[in-house]
C-alpha positions, -999 to +999 in steps of 0.1 A: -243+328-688-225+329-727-191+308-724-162+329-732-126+332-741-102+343-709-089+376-714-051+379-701-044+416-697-004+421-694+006+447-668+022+477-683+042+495-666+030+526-675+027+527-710-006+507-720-026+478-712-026+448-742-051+421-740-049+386-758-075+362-763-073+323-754-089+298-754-108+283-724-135+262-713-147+282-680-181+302-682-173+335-674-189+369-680-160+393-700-158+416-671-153+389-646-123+371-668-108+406-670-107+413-636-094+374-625-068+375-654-054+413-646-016+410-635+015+433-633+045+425-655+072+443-669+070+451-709+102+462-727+106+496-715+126+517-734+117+505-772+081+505-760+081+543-753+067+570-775+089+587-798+115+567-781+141+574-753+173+585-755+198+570-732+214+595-716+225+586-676+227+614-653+265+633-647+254+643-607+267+634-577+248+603-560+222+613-538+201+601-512+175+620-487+154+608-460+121+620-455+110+610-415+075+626-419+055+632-390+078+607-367+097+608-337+100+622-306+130+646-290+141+607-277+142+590-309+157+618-327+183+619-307+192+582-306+187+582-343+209+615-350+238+594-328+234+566-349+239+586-382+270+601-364+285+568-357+278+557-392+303+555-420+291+572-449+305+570-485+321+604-497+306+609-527+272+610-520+253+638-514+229+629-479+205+651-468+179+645-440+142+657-434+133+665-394+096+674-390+096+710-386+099+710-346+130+688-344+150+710-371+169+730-349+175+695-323+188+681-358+207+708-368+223+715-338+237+678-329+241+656-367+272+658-384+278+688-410+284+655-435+242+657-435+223+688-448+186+696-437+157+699-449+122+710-449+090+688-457+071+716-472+075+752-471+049+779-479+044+792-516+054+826-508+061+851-483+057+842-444+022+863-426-010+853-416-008+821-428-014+794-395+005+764-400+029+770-427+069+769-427+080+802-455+108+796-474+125+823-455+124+805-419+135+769-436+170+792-444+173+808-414+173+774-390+196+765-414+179+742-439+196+735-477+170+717-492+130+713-488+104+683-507+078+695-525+048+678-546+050+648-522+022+633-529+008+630-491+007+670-502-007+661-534-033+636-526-043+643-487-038+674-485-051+689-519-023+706-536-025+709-575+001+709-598+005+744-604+007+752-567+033+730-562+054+742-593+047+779-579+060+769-542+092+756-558+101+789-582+094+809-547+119+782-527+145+782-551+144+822-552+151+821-517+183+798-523+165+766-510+173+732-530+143+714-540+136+680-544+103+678-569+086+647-560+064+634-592+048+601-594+015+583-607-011+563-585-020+528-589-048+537-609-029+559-629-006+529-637-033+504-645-049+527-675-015+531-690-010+570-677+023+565-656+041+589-685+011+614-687+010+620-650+046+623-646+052+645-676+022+666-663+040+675-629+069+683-646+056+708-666+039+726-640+072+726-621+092+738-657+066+763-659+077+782-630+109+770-625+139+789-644+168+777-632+174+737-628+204+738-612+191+732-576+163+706-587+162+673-577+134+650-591+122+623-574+100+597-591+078+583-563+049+559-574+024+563-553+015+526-548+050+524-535+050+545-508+049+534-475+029+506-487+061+475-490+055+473-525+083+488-544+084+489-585+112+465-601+142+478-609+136+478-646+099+497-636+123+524-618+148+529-646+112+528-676+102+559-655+137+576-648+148+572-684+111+589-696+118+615-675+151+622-682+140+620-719+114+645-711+141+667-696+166+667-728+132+675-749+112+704-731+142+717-716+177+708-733+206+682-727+223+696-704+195+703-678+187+663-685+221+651-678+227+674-651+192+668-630+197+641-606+166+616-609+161+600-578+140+571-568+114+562-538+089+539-527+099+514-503+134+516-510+151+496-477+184+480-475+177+446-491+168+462-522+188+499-531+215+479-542+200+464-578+176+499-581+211+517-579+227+495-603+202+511-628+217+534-656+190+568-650+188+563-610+208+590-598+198+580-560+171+576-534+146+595-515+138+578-482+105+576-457+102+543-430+139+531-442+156+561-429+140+557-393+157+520-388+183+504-376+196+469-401+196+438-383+215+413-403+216+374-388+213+391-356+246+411-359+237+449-352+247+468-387+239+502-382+213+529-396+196+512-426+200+543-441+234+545-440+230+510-462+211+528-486+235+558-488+264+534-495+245+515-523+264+540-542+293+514-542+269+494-562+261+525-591+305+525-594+304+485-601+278+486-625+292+516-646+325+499-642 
């Protein structure tokens, strides 16, 4: 076996991969050093960007959303629906909830009008013979403001493409549903330097359809975040958001950018919302096993951890301070 340099390959975060040669005594083939040497860390992020990134911080109202997935039972819903009642909730953030489909009107019916509802996923058009699906029409009348779309459980278990994810949100927003437009790259994706690619790719197939922006909300969700305890640094967050936004002012125009709230998610708890909210382009959070729980600090009973996360918007008013 030839002796060989070690290869340290820097982890991007999202832009590219660089590689540096040193010096070392170890026999190694190439491709083993490569894989033992490959790490995560955070480049520069915004001088490091193509064409560069204007810094531009969004003008919307704070806003965090929790998405509780297939969960819960008629029990736990209601416990957890009391428990969002009871909680104190800053004023200036918009808080919306997402109830699988069958607890919707249970939710609707008993949480405080300080939360709005929303769907999970709704149909790409018109309701009919279509078993299993939610139309656009039904979300509104049980009463939902807002439905997630281009979640990548939709994207990446259950199939759907980009194009008919941007087509379900056009038909949504024509039935006066708010959107939240999930994007977000796999880990993969990441790795070979195509965080920007994937997301701008998304994005286009949502702009494509989409005419008015006004009731968008993105949400930048890596996909090796999700669910899995890993969550991107803040710095990682804000690379992406700031891209995005960037993106927006570009394709679109300045005012969409600055108006479109850019919301965050992947493993965002109470521990850490606080310094990802801090961040200049994170207009927020979108929520999955966080917005289930109750926070337990030095065994003094603090209340729904999302209600922690929705009042990280103190945070966002110190740091712009």
């Amino acid at each position: 076996m030839a002796t060989a340099g070690s290869i340290t390959c820097a982890q991007f975060s999202g832009l590219r991969r660089t590689c540096v040669l040193t010096s070392s005594s170890s026999s190694s083939s190439s491709a083993d050093v490569l894989f033992a040497h490959s790490q995560l860390k955070v480049p520069s992020s915004r001088k490091a960007f193509r064409g560069g990134v204007v810094a531009m911080a969004g003008s919307g109202k704070f806003f965090v959303g929790g998405n509780w997935k297939c969960n819960g039972t008629k029990d736990s819903i209601s416990k957890l629906v009391t428990d969002l009642n009871g909680a104190k909730l800053e004023d200036d953030v918009d808080v919306v909830v997402a109830p699988p489909f069958v607890y919707i009107d249970q939710v609707k019916n008993s949480l405080t009008d300080r939360v709005e509802i929303s769907g999970q996923n709704s149909w790409v058009g018109k309701g009919g013979a279509f078993t299993g699906e939610i139309s656009a029409e039904q979300l509104v009348d049980i009463g939902c403001k807002w439905v997630i779309l281009g979640h990548s459980e939709r994207r990446h278990v259950i199939g759907e493409d980009d194009e008919f994810t941007g087509k379900k949100a056009a038909y949504a927003l024509g039935q006066n549903l708010k959107v939240i437009a999930c994007i977000g790259e796999k880990l993969e994706e990441r790795e070979s330097g195509k965080t920007f690619d994937v997301c701008f790719r998304q994005l286009k197939a949502f702009a494509d359809y989409v005419t008015s922006w006004e009731n968008v909300v993105i949400a930048y969700e890596p996909v090796w975040a999700i669910g899995t305890g890993k969550v991107a640094s803040p710095q990682q967050a804000q690379e992406v958001h700031a891209a995005v936004r960037d993106w927006l002012q570009k394709t679109l125009s300045a005012e969409i950018a600055s108006a479109t709230r850019i919301i965050y998610g992947g493993s965002v708890n109470g521990s850490n919302c606080a310094e990802l909210a801090k961040q200049e382009d994170i207009d927020g959070f979108l929520v999955g096993g966080a917005s289930l729980k109750i926070m337990v600090l030095l065994l003094v009973l603090q209340g729904p951890e999302f209600a922690t996360i929705v009042n990280s918007v103190v945070a966002k008013k110190v740091a712009a301070a």
